[in-house]
N, CA, C and O atoms as CSV, one atom per row, in Angstrom:
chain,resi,resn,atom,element,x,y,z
A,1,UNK,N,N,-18.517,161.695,-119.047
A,1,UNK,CA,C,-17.953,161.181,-120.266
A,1,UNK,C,C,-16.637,161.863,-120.609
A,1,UNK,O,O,-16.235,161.699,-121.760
A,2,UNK,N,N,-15.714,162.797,-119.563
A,2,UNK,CA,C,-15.234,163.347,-120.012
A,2,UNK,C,C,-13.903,162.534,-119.988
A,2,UNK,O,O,-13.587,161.834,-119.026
A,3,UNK,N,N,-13.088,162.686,-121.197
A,3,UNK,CA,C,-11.957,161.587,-121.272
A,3,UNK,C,C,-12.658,160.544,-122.000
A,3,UNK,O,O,-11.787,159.886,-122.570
A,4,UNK,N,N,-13.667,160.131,-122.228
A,4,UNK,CA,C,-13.671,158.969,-123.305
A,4,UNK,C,C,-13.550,159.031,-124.254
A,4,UNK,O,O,-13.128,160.083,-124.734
A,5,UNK,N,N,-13.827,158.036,-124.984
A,5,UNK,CA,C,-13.421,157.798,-126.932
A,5,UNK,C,C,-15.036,157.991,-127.420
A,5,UNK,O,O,-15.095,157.842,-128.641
A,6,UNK,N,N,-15.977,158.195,-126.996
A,6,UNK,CA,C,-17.206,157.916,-127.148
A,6,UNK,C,C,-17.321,159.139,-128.383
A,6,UNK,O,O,-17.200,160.362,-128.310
A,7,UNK,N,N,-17.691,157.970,-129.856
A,7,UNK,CA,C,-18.013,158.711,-130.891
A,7,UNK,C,C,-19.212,159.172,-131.259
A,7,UNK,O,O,-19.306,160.229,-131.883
A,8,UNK,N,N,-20.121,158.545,-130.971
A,8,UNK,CA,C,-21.609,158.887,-131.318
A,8,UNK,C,C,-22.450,158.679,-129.838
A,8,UNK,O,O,-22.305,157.619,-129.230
A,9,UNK,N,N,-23.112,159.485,-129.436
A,9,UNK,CA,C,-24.932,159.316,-128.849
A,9,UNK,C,C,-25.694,158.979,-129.183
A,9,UNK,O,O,-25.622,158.411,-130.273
A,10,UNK,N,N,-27.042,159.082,-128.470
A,10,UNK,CA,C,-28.177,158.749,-129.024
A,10,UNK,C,C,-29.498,160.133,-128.475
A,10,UNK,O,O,-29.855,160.374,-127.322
A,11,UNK,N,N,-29.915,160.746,-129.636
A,11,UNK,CA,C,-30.752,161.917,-128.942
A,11,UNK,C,C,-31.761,161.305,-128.628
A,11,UNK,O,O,-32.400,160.431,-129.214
A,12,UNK,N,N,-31.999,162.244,-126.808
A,12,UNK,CA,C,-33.036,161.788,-126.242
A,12,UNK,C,C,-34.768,162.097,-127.013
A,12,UNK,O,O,-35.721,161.483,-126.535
A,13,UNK,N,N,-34.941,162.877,-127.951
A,13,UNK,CA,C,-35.707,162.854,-128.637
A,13,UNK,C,C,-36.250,162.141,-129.734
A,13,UNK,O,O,-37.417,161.801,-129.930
A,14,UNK,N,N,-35.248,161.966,-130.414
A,14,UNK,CA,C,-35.594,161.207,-131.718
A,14,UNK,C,C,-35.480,160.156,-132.156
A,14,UNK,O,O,-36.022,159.648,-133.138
A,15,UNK,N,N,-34.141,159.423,-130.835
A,15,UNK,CA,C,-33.859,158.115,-130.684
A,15,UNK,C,C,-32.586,157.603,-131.964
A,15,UNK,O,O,-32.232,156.491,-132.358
A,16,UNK,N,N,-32.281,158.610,-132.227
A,16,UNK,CA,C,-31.227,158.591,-133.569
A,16,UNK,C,C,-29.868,158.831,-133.372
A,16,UNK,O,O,-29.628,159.800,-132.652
A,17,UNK,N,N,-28.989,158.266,-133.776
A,17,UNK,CA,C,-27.499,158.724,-133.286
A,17,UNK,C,C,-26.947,160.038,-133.789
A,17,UNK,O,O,-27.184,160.570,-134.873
A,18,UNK,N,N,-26.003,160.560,-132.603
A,18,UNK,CA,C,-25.304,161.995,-133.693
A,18,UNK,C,C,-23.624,161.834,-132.620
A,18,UNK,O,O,-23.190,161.578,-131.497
A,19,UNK,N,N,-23.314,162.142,-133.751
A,19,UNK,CA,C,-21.864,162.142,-133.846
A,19,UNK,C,C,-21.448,163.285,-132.147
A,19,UNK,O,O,-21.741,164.454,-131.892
A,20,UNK,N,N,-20.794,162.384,-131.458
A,20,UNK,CA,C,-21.156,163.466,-130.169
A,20,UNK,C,C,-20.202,164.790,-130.451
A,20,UNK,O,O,-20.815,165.850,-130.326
A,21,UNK,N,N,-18.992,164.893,-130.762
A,21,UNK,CA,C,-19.037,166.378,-130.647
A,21,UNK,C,C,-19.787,167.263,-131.390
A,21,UNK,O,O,-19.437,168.431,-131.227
A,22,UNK,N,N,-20.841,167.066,-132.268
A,22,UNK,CA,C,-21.875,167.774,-132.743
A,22,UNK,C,C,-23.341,167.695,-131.622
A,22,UNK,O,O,-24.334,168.173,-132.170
A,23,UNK,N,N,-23.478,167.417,-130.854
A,23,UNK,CA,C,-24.580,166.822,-129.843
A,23,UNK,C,C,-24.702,168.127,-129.096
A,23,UNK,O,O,-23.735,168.889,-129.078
A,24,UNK,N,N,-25.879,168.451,-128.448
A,24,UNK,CA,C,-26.455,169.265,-127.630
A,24,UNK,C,C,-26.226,168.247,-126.450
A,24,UNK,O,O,-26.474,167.077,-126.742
A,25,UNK,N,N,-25.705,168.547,-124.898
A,25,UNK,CA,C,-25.434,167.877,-123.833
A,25,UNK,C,C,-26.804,168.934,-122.945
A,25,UNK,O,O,-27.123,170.123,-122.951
A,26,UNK,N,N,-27.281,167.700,-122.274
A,26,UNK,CA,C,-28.623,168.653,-121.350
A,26,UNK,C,C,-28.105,168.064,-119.955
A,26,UNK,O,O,-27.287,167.156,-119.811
A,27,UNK,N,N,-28.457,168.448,-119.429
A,27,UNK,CA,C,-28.189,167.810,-118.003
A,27,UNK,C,C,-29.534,168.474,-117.077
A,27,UNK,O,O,-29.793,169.672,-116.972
A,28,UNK,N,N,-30.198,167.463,-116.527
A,28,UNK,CA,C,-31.524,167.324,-115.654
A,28,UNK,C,C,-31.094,166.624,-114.252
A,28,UNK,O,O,-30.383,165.668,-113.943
A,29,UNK,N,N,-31.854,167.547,-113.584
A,29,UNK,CA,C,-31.857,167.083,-112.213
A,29,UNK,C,C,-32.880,167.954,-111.512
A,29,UNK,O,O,-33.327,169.062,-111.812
A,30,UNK,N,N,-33.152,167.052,-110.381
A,30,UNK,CA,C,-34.516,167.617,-109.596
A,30,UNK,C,C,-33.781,168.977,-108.603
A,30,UNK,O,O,-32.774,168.678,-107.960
A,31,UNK,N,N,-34.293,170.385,-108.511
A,31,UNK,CA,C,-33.832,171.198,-107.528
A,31,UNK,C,C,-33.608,170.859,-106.643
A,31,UNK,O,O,-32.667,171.544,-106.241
A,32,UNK,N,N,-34.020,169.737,-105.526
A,32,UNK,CA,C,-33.794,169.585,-104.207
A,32,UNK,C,C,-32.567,168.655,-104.200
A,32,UNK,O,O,-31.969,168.346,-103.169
A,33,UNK,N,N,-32.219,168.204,-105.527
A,33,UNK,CA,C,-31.618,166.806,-105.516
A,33,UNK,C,C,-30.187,167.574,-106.645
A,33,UNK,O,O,-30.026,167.069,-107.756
A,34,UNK,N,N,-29.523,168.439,-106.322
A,34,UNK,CA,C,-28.328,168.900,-106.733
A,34,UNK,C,C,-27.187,168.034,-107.115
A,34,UNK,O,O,-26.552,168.253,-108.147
A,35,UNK,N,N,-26.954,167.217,-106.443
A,35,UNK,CA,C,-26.057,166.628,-106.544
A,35,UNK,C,C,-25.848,165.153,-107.704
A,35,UNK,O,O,-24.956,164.579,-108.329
A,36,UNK,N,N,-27.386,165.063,-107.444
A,36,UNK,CA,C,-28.007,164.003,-108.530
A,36,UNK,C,C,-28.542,164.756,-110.275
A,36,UNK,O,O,-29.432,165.603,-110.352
A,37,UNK,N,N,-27.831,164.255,-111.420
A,37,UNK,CA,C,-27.774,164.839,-112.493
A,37,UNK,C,C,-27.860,163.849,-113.038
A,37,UNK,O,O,-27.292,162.820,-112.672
A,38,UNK,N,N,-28.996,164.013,-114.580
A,38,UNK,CA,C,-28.410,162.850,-115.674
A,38,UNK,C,C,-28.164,163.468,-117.077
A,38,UNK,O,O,-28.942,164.346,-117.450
A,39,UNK,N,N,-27.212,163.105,-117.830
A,39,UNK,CA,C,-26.852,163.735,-118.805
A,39,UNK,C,C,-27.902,163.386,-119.780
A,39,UNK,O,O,-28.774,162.613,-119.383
A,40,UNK,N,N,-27.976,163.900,-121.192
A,40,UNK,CA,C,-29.023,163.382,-122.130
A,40,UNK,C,C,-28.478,164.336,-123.482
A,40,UNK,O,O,-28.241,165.540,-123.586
A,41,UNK,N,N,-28.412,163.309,-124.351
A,41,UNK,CA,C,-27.956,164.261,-125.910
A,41,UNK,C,C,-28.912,164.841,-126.356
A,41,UNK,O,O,-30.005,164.784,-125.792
A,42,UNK,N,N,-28.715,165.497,-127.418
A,42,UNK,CA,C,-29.856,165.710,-128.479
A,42,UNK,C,C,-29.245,166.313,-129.509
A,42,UNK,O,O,-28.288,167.085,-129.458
A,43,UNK,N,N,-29.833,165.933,-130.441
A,43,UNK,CA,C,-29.330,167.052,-132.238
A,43,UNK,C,C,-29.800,168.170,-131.749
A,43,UNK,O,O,-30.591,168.096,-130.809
A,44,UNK,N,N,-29.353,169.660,-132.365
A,44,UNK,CA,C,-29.988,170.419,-132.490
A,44,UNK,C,C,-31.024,171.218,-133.152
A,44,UNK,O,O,-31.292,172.399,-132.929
A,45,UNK,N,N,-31.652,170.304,-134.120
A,45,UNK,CA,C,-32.962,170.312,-134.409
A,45,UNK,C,C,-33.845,169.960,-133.919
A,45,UNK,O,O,-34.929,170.543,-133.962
A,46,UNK,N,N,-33.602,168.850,-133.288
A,46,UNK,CA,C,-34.524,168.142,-132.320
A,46,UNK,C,C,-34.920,168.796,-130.882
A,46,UNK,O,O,-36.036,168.607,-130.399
A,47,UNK,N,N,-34.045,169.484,-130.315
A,47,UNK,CA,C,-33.855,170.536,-129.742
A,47,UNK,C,C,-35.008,171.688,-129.844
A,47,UNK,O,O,-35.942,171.908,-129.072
A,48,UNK,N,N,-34.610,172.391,-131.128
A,48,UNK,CA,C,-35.330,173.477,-131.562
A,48,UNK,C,C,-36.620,173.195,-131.751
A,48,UNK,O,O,-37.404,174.136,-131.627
A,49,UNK,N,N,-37.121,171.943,-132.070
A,49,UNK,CA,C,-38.249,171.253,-132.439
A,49,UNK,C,C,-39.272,171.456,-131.175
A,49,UNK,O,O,-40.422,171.895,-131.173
A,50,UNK,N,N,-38.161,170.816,-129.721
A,50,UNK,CA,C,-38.708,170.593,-128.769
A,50,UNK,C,C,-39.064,171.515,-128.206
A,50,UNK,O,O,-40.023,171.267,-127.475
A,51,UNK,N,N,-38.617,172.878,-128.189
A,51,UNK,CA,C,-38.948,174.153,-126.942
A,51,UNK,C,C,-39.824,175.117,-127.417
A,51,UNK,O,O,-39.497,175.948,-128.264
A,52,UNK,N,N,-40.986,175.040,-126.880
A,52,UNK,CA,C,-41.700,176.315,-127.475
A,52,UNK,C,C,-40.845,177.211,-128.233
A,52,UNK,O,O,-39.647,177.189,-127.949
A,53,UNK,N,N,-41.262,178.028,-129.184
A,53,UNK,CA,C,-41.199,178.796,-129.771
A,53,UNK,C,C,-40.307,180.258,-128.953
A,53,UNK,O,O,-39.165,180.703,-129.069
A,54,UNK,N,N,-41.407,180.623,-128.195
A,54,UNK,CA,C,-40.799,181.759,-127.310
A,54,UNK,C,C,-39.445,181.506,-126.370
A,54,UNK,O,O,-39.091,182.432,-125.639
A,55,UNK,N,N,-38.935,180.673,-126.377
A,55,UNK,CA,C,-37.820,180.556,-125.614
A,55,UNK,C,C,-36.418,180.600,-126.279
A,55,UNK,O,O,-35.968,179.797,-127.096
A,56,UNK,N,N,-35.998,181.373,-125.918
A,56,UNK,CA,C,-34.673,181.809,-127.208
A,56,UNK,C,C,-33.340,180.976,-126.372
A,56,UNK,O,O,-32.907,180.879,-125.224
A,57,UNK,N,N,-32.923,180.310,-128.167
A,57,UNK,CA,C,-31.526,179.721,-127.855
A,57,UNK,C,C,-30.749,180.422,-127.906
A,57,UNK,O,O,-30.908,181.616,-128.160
A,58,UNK,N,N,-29.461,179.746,-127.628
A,58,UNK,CA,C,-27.881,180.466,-127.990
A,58,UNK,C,C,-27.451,180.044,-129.231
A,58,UNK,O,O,-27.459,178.921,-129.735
A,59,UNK,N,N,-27.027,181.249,-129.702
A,59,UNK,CA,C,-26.344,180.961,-131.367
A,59,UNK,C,C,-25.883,179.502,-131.713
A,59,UNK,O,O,-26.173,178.696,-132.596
A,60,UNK,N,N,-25.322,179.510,-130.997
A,60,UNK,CA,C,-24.481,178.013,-130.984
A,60,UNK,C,C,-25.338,176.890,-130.952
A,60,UNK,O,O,-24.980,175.866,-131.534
A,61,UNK,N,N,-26.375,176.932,-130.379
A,61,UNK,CA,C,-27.634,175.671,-130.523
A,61,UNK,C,C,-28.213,175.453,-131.351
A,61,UNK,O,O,-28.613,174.304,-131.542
A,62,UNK,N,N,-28.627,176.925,-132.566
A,62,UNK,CA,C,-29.466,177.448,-133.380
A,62,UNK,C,C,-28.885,176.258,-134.701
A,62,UNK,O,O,-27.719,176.398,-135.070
A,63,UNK,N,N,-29.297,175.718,-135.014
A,63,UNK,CA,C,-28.806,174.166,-136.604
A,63,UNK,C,C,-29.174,175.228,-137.179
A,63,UNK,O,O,-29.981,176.064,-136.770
A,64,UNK,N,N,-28.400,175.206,-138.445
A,64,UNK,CA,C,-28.211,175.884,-139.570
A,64,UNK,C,C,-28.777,174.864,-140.606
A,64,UNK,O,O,-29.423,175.396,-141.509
A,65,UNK,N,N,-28.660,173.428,-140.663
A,65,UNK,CA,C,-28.677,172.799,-141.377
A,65,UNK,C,C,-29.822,171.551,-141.092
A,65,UNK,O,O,-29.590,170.343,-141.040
A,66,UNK,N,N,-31.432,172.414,-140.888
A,66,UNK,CA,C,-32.671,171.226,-140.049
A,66,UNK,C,C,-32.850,170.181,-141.056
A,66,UNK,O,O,-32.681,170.343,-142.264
A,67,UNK,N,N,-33.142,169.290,-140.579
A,67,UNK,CA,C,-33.452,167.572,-141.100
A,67,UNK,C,C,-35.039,168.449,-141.871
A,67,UNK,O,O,-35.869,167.787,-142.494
């Protein structure tokens, strides 16, 4: 997406739009399959929502402001 006009996503969690430069970008791909990647948004509440507990984010992921 890099170079587009693309204003909003859709998080892969919640199914809700967010304004993409506010968006969490994930990128998944199978270990054997490197070369093959798919991108996927998410809010960052939805995010925080999603990962166990014990797994610590980066400041920058951490929403200040949860739904």
């Amino acid at each position: 997406m890099a170079g587009s006009n693309v204003i909003s996503v859709i998080c892969c969690f919640c199914g809700e739009p967010e304004i993409h430069g506010n968006a969490v970008l994930l990128r998944a791909s199978i270990l054997e399959m490197k070369d093959e990647v798919q991108e996927l948004f998410a809010h960052k509440t939805c995010l925080s929502k999603a990962l166990h507990p014990s797994i610590p984010l980066h400041p920058e992921l951490i929403d200040d402001h949860k739904i």
